[in-house]
Wavefront OBJ file of the C-alpha trace (Angstrom):
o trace
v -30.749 22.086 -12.286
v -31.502 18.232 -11.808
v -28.852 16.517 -9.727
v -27.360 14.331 -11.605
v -27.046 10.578 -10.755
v -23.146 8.325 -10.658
v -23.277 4.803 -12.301
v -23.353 3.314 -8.621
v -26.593 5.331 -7.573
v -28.695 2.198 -7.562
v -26.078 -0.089 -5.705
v -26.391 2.404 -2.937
v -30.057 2.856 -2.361
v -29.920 -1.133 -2.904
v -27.581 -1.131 0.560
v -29.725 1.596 2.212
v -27.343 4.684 2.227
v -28.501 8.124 3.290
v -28.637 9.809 -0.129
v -28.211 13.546 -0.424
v -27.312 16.239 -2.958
v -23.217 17.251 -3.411
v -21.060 18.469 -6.120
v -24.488 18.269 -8.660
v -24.940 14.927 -7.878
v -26.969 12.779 -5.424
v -24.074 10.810 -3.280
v -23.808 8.960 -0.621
v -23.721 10.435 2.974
v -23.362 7.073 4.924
v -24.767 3.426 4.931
v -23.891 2.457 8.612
v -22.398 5.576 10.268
v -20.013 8.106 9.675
v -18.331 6.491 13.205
v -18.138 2.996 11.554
v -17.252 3.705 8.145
v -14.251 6.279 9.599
v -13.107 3.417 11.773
v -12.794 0.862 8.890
v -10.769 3.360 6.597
v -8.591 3.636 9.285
v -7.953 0.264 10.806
v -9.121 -1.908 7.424
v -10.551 -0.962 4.099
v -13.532 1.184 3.359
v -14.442 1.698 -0.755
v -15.907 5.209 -1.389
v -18.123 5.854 -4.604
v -16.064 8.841 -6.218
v -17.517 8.720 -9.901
v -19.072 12.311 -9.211
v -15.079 13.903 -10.031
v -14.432 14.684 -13.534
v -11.907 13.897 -15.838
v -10.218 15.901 -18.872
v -7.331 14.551 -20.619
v -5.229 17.065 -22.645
v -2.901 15.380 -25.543
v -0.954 17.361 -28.083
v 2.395 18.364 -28.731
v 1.692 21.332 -26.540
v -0.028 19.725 -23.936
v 2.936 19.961 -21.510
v 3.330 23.710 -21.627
v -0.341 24.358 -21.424
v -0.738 22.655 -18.329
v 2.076 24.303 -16.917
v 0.599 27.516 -18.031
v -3.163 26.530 -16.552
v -1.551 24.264 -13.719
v 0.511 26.056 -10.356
v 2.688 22.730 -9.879
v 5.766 22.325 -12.445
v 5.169 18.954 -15.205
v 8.188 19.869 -17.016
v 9.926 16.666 -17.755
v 7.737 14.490 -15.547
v 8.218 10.756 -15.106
v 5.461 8.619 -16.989
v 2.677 7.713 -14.416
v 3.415 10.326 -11.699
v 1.148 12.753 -10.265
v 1.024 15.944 -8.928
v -0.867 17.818 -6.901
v -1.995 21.855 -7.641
v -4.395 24.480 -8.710
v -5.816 26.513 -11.327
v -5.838 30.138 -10.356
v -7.365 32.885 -11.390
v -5.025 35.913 -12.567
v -5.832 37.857 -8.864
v -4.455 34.286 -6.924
v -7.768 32.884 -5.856
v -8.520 29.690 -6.715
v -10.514 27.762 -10.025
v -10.134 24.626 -8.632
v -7.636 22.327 -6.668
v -6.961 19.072 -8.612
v -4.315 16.128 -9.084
v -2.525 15.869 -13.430
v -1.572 12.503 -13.820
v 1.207 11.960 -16.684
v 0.258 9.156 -18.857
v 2.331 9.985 -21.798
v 4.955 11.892 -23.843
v 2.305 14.088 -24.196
v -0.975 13.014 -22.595
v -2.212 14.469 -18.823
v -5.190 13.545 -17.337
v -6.844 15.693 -14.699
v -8.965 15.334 -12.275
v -10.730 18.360 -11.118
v -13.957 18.361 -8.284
v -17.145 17.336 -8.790
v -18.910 20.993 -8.403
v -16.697 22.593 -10.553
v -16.483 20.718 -13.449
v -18.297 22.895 -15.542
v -16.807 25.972 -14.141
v -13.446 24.065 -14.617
v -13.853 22.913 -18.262
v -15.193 26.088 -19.696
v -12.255 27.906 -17.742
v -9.246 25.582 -19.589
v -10.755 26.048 -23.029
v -10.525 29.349 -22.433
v -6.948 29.406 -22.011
v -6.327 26.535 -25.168
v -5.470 29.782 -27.731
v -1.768 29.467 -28.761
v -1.196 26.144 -27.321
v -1.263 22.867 -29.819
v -3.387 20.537 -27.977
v -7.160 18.767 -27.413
v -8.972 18.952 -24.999
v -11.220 15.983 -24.408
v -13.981 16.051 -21.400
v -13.941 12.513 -20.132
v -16.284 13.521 -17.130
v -19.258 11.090 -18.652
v -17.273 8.148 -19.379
v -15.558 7.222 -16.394
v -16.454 6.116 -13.327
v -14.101 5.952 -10.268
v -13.909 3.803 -7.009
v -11.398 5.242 -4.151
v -10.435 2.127 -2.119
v -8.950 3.675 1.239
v -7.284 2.072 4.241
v -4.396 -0.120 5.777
v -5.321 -3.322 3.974
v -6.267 -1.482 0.390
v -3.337 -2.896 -1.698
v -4.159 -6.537 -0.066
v -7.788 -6.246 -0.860
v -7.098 -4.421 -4.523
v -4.692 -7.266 -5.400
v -6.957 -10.168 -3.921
v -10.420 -9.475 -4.628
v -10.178 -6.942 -7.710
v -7.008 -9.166 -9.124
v -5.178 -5.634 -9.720
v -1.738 -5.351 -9.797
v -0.779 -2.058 -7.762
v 1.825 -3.569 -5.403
v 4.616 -1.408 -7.015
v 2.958 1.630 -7.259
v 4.194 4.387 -5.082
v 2.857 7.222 -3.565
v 1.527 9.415 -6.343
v 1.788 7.524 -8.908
v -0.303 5.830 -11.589
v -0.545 2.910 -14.556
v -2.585 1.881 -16.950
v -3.888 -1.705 -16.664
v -6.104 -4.328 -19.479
v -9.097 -5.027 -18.085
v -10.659 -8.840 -18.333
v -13.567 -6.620 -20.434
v -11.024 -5.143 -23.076
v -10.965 -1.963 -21.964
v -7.923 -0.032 -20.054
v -8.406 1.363 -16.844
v -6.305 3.632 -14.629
v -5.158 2.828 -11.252
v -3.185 4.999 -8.754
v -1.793 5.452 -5.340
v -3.024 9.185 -3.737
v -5.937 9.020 -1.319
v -8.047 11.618 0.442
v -7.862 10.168 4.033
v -4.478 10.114 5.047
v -4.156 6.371 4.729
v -2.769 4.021 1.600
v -5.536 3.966 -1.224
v -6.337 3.595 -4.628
v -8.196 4.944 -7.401
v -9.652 3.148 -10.317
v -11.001 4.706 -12.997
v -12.708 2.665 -15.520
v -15.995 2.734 -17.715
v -19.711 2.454 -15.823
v -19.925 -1.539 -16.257
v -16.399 -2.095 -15.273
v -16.808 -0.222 -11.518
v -20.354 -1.933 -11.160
v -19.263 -4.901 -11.636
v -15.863 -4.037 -9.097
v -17.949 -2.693 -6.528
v -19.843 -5.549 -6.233
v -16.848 -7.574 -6.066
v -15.670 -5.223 -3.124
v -18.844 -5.259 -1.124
v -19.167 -9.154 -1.566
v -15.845 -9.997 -0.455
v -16.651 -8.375 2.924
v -13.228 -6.575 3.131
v -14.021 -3.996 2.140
v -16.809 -1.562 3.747
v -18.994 0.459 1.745
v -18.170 4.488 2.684
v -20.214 7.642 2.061
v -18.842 11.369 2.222
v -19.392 12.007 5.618
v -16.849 9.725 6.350
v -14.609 10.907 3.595
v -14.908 14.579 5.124
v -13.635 13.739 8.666
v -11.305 11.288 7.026
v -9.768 14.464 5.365
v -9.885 17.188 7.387
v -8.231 15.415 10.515
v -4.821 15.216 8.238
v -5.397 18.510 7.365
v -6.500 18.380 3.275
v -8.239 20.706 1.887
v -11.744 20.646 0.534
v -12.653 22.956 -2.248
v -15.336 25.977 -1.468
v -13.879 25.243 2.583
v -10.410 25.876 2.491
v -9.382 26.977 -1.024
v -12.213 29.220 -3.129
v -11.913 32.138 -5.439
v -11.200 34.244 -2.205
v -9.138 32.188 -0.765
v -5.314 31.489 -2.694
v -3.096 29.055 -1.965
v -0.673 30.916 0.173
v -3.679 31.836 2.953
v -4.184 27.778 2.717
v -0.737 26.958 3.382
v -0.581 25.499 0.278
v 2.334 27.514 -1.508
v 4.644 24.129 -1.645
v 2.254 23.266 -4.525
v 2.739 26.562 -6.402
v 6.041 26.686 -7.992
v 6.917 30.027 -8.437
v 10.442 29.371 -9.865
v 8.380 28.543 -13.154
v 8.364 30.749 -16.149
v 5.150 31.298 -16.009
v 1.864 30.181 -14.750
v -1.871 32.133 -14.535
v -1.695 33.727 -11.023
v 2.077 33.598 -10.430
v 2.224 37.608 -9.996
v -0.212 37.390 -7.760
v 0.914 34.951 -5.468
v 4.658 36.346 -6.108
v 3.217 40.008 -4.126
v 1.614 37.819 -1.664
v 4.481 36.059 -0.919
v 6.529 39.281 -0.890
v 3.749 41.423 0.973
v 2.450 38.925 2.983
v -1.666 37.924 2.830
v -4.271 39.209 5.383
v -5.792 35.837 6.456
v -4.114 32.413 6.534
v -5.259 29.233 7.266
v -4.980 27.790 10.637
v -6.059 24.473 13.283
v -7.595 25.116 16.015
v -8.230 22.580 18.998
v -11.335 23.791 21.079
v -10.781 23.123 25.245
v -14.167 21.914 25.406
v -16.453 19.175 23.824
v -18.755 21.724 21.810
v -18.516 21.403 17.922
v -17.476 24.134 15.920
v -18.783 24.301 11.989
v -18.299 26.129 8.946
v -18.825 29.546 9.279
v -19.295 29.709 13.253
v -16.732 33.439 14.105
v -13.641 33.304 15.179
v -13.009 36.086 17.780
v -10.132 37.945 19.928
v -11.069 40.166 22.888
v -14.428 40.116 21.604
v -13.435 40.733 18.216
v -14.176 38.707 15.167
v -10.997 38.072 13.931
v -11.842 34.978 11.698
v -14.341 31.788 10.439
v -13.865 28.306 11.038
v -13.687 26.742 7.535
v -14.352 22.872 8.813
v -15.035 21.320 12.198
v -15.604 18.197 13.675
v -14.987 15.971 16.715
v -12.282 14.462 15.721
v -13.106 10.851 15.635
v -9.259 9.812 15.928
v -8.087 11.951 18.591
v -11.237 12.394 20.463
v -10.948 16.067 20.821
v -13.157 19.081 19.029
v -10.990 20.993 16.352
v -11.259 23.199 13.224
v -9.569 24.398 10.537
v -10.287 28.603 10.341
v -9.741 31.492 8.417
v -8.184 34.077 10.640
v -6.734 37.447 10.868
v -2.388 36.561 9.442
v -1.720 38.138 12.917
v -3.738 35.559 14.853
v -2.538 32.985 13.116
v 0.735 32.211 15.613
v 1.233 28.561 17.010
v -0.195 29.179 20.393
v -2.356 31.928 19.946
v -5.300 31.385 22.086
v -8.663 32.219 20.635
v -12.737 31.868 20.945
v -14.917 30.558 18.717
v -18.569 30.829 18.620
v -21.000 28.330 18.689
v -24.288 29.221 18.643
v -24.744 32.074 21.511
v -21.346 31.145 23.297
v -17.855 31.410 23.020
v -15.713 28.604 23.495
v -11.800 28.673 24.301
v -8.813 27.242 21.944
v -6.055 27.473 20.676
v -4.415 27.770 17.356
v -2.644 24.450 16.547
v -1.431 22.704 13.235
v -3.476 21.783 10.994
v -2.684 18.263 10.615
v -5.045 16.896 13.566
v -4.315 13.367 13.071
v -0.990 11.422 11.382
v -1.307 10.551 7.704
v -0.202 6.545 7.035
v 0.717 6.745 3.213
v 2.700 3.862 2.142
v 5.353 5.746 0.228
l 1 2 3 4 5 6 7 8 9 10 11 12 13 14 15 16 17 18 19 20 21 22 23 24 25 26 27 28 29 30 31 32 33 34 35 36 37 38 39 40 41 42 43 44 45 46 47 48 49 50 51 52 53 54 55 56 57 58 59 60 61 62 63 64 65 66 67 68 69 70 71 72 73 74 75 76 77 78 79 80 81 82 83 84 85 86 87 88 89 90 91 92 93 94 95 96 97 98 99 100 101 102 103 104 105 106 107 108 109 110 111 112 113 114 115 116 117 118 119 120 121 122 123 124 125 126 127 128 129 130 131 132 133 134 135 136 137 138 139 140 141 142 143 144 145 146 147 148 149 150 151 152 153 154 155 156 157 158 159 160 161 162 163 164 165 166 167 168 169 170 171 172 173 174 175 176 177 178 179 180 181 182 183 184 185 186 187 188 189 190 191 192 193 194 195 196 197 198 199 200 201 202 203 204 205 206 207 208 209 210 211 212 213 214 215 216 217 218 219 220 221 222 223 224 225 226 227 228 229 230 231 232 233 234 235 236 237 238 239 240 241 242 243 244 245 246 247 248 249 250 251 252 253 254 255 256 257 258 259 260 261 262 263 264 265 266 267 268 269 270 271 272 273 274 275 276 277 278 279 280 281 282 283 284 285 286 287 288 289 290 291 292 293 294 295 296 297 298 299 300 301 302 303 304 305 306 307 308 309 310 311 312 313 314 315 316 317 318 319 320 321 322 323 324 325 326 327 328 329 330 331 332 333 334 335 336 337 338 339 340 341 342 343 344 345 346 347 348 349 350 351 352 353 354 355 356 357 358 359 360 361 362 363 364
């Protein structure tokens, strides 16, 4: 399979980014370095190219109930424009896909679901459409999306861009007319642990508002190895890292996003025994005692024992200290727990910490 190419794939080899395949797409990886372009999200404004995600909007007179049924989060009754943050599960509790359903209507949710898993993703809701009174349109080629990060977003949004998003709070999202005709879709979430906002609009409107970004000089241009550390040192999850078909929601720490008070919802049993029972592996930080780098997949281990895999790990450029995020044994997974992990041929000490690393600075 050819990886595909996002409308902005041109104004990136134009600024001389490293270019590599992710998600089914050739992104990004960093224009400057990973070390500059994580320092600008968080002390200024960095603008990340995040057209790769995909988009399905779901309208109908059903279209609330579905996505409660499809969805772990609870919609019922939402506020216009706010979003929430969940999964799609499959009936055994691992997890389709994490992803963020915005509420633009009465009856109108738009998703946004991750770049590799689109297909996977879109074939998987249609599945589940039977009974429900709703369409099901795949957006995913239509709209592009820029992810403006960093203490000084809403300034630079509002000034160079000429978008209103002042009032916005955390989580939530508008419609806006564009000077073109067309309405886009800003919001307020982020995937760095700063302020930020995402605007979706069609390829020639985020062309034409990247350039107006990169021109103003406020705002750096940011690949995905800057949006990784960004991430994982406030502890969010990436999909096929920290949440995957093996691994559910309640080993990730992530039940507060599964509520199990609803009727119903695909994987509820499952993650009602879990809850109950208790789950063999959770999710934990680690912070190494030494300068060595752990990385996905590098063992956990006890007493010589593997007891666990680090999921993500990085110097963490904010902190200055080496730390993972890990997969371990639910009776290793204690505050305080001292471990190994192995890099290469040694073993290096640490200790299980949270996994929040670094201090998110949403504006809420």
């Amino acid at each position: 399979m050819n990886d595909k190419k996002t409308c902005l794939y041109d104004k990136h080899v134009a600024l001389g980014a490293l270019m590599s395949p992710f998600g089914g797409f050739i992104m990004p990886i960093q224009y400057s370095s990973i070390i500059d372009e994580h320092t600008a999200v968080r002390t200024a404004c960095g603008v990340f190219d995040v057209s790769h995600m995909g988009e399905v909007r779901i309208t109908g007179k059903d279209a609330e109930k579905y996505v409660n049924h499809i969805f772990t989060n609870d919609v019922t009754n939402a506020p216009l424009g706010q979003i929430y943050y969940g999964m799609m599960l499959y009936p055994d509790g691992g997890t389709v896909d994490d992803l963020l359903v915005y509420k633009m209507g009465v009856d109108d949710f738009f998703l946004v679901i991750n770049a590799a898993n689109i297909d996977k993703d879109v074939a998987w809701m249609k599945e589940h459409t039977e009974g429900f009174d709703i369409k099901l349109d795949h957006q995913s080629d239509y709209y592009g999306q820029l992810a403006v990060q960093g203490p000084e977003a809403e300034a630079v949004v509002e000034e160079v861009l000429g978008l209103a998003c002042k009032e916005l709070k955390f989580y939530t999202a508008k419609t806006l007319p564009a000077a073109n005709g067309e309405t886009i879709i800003v919001s307020r979430t982020g995937y760095t642990g700063e302020d930020g906002f995402e605007i979706y609009g069609s390829h020639d409107f985020i062309r034409a508002n990247w350039d107006k970004l990169i021109e103003s000089g406020r705002c750096k241009p940011c690949g995905l190895g800057c949006r990784d550390t960004l991430r994982f040192e406030v502890g969010l999850p990436l999909y096929g890292d920290e949440l995957s078909a093996e691994i559910s929601p309640v080993m990730a720490g992530l039940s507060m996003f599964c509520k199990l008070d609803k009727p119903e919802f695909i994987g509820k049993e499952a993650l009602v025994q879990q809850k109950a029972e208790g789950v063999s592996k959770k999710l934990v930080g680690i912070e190494l005692k030494d300068k060595a780098i752990p990385r996905h997949g590098y063992a956990v281990v006890k007493d010589g024992q593997p007891i666990g895999e680090v999921t993500t790990g990085y110097h963490c450029l904010s902190v200055d200290k080496s730390v993972c995020m890990a997969l371990v044994n639910a009776d290793y997974a204690k505050l305080g727990t001292e471990v190994e992990v192995q890099i290469r041929k040694k073993t290096f000490p640490g200790v299980v910490v949270k996994k929040k690393f670094y201090d998110k600075h949403y504006k809420k």
